[in-house]
N, C-alpha and C positions, 0 to 999 in steps of 0.2 A: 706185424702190428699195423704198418702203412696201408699194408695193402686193404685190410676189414676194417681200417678208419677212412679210406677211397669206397668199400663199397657200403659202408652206415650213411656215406653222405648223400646215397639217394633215398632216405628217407627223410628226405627234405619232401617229397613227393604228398608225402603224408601233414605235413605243416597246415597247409590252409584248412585241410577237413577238421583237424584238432583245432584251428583258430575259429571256424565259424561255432563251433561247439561250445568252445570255452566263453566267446564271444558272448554267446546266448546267456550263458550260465552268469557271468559277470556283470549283463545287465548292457552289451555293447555291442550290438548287434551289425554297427560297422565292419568289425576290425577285420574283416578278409581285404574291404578296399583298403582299408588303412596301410593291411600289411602289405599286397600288390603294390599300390602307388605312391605310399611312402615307407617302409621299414625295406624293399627287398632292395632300392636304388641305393639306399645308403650302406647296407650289410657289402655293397659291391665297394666302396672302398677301402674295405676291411680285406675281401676276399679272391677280389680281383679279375684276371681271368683263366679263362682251363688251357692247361698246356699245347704244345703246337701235338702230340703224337697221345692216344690212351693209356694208360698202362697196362702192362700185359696181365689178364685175369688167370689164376689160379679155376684150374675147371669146377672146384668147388663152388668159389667166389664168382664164375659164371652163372652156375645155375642157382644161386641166389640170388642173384640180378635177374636172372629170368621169371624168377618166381614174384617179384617182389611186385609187378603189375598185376598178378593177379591177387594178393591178398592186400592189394590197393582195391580192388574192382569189386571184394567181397566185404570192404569197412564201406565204400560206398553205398553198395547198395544197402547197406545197415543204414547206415547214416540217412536212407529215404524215408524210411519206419520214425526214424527221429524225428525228420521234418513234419511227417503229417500228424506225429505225437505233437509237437510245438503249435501246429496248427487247429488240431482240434482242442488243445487246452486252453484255446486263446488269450494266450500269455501275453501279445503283442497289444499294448494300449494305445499306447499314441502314434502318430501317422508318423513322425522319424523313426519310432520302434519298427511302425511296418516297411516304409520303405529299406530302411537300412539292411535289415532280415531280406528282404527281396534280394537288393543286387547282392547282399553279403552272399548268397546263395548263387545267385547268375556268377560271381567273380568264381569262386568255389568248383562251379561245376564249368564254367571254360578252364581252371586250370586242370582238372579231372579229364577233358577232354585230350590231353596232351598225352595221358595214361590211357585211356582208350584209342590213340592213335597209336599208342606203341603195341598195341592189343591187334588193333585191326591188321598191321603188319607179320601178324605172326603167321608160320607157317601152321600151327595148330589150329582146325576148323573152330576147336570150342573156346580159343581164346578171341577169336576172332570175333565170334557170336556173342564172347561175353561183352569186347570191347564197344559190340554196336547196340546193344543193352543199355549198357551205362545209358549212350544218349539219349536213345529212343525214352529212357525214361522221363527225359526232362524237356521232350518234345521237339527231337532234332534225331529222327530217324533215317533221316539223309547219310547221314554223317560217315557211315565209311562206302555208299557207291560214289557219294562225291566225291571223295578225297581219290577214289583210285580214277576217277574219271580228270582230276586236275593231275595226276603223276603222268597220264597220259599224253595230256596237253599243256603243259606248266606254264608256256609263253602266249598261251593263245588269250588277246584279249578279247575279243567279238565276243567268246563263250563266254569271257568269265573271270578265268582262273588266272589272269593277269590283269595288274590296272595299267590303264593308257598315261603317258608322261601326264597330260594336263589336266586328270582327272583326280579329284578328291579323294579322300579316305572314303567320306559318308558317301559321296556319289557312289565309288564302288560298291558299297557293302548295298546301298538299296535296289543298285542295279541286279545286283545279286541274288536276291531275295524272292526273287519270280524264278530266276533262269535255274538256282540249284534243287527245288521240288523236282522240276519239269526234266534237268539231267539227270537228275538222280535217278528218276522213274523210271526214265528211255534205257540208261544204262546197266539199273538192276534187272531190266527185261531181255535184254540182249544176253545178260551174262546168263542164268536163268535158262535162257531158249538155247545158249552154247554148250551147255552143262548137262549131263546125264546122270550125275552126281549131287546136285545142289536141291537141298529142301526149304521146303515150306519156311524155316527158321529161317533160312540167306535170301528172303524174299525180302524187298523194302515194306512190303504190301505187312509183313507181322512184325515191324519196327513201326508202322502205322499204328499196329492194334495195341502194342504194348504204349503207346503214346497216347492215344483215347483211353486206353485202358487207367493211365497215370492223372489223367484230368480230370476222370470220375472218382476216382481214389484222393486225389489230392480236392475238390471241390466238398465232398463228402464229408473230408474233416477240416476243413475252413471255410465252407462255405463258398460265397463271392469271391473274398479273399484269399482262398486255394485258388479258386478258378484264376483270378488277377495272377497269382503268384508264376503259377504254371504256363500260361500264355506271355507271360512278362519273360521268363528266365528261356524262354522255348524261341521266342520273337529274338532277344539277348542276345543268346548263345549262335543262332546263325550269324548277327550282325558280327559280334567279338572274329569268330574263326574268321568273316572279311576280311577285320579290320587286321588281323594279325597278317593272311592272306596279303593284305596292301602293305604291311613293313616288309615282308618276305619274298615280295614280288615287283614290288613299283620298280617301272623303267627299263624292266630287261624283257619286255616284250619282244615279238617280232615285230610292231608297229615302230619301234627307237632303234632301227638299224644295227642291232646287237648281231654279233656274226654268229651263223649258225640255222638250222632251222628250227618245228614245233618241236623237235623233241629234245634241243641239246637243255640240258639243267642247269639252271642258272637261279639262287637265289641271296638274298641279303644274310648275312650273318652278326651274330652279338654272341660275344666269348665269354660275357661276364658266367663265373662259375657259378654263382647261387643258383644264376637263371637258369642254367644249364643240368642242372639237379632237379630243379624242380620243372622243367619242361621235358626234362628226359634228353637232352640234348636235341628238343627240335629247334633251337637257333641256333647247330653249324646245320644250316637247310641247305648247302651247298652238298655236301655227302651225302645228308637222306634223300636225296633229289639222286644223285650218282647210284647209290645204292637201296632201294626203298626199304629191300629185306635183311638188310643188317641190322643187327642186335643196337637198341639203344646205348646200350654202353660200351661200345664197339666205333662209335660216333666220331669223327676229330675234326678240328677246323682245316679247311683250305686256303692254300696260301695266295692264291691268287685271284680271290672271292670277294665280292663288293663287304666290306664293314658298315653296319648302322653307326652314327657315332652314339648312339646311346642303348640303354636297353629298354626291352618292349615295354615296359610300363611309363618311361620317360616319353618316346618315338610315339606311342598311342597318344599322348596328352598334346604333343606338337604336330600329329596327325590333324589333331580337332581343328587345327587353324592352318587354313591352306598355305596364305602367304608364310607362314612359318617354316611350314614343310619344304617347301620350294627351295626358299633362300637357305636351307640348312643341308636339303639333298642335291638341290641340282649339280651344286657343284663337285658332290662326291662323284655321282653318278658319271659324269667327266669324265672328273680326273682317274676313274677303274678304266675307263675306257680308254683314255690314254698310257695308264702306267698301272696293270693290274696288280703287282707284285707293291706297288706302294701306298698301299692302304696303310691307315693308322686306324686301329680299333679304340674305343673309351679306355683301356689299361683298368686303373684302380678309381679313375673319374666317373662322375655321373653322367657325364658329356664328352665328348670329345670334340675340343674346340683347335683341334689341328688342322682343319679345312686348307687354310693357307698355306703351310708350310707342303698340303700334296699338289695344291695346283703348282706350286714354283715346283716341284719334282715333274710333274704330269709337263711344264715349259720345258724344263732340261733335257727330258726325253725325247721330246721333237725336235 
């Protein structure tokens, strides 16, 4: 019984697409941010965090877990039909009904992206294909040459795919914003020119088409207000993967004297278990960094791995204010580097305000 109530818990995955839905239906067209940045921080002192080891799957109960990203990938793409049903009905009256529906749908589809990350990893060409679908619908066709081009270089800040100690949340993600079309393109052409095997579909160039192709479709049945929707949630959607990008990355560049070179993987970690459900376990980024192509729920934390002291929906919110950031990571940042194995994560807190008691341990150890 443990074990199918361990594998029902990742249909947590499926939560926000039923929340922007119901949302609509109920007249609340918030509630995807509401549930991201306020109901999932708090379920975390309810739920805590996920074990130090995975549990061992039943090979049944594996390939139900394998399967479960793709009949996420096929309520998605349902749920597109929906949106431009909602849009050509023009149900949306007042400009908080509109805006709210916008990001409620930008929140929606970055956490969908999390499922299409676990897509893009898959050894199967057509889940792969579906994974990068998902995005290209919503205007973010990039999305899986970049991501294998940041597995490749995960420290490297010049490019990209790491932020520099002194640099901003928002500085990286705009910096970003030029430099991942322009990788992505060079990247998907190189792979493309190495392959003798790769079609027309694993081109970035028909993740373009199905992205035009979704801004005439979505303009079609709202109008202006498609057109806004879709450039809004497409513009969005690269910022968010940044901004996640900079919780998962800040500080362990090759610019901050981290030992090692471009390729050793090094990323931030958050054990809270809801999050880890419902991101598929992409924050232990310490392991899927170690290992790109293991199974999402195969995932476990590392022990001697930088801890956020909070989870990403808190960490975003303290990202937005530098000085905040600063005083709240530099001195994790440190103290990993002087006493790896003595991280303290958030436990069943929304924060983890143990900062001190690691720098006196990070003293002890010198």
């Amino acid at each position: 019984m443990g074990h199918w109530f361990s594998v029902a818990g990742y249909l947590a995955m499926f939560v926000p697409l039923l929340t922007l839905i119901a949302g609509h239906a109920v007249g609340f067209s918030w509630a995807p941010v509401v549930l991201f940045f306020a109901v999932y921080p708090v379920i975390r002192l309810v739920t805590g965090e996920v074990g130090e080891t995975q549990r061992e799957w039943t090979e049944l109960g594996a390939k139900v877990l394998g399967a479960l990203p793709i009949a996420y990938a096929i309520c998605f793409v349902a749920t597109y039909a929906w949106v431009m049903h909602v849009l050509s009905e023009a149900e949306l009256k007042s400009i908080s009904e509109k805006v709210g529906f916008a990001l409620g749908l930008m929140v929606t589809v970055a956490l969908a992206s999390c499922v299409a990350h676990a897509l893009a990893h898959s050894r199967q060409t057509s889940e792969r294909r579906l994974g990068s679908f998902m995005m290209a619908l919503y205007g973010y066709p990039f999305f899986r040459a970049e991501h294998m081009a940041h597995h490749a270089m995960p420290r490297h800040v010049e490019a990209g795919h790491c932020p520099a100690v002194e640099e901003s949340m928002m500085g990286f993600a705009l910096r970003r914003l030029w430099k991942v079309p322009k990788e992505a393109i060079e990247w998907s052409a190189g792979v493309m020119a190495r392959s003798e095997r790769q079609s027309m579909m694993d081109s970035i160039w028909f993740g373009c088409a199905v992205s035009a192709a979704s801004l005439v479709a979505l303009t079609w049945a709202g109008g202006l207000y498609g057109a806004v929707v879709f450039v809004g949630v497409a513009i969005g959607l690269q910022m968010i993967n940044s901004f996640v990008g900079y919780l998962q990355h800040w500080g362990l560049g090759i610019d901050n004297g981290v030992k090692g070179g471009v390729r050793v993987q090094v990323g931030w970690e958050d054990r809270c278990r809801m999050q880890a459900l419902t991101t598929l376990n992409l924050s232990l980024h310490q392991h899927h960094h170690e290992r790109p192509s293991t199974p999402y729920f195969r995932l476990e934390p590392r022990k001697a791995g930088p801890l956020l002291p909070g989870g990403y929906g808190i960490m975003l919110l303290i990202g937005f204010v530098p000085p905040l950031w600063r005083k709240s990571m530099l001195p994790r940042l440190e103290a990993w580097k002087n006493d790896p194995h003595g991280q303290v994560g958030a436990g069943n807190g929304l924060y983890c305000v143990s900062i001190t008691r690691q720098l006196q341990r990070a003293e002890t150890s010198q």
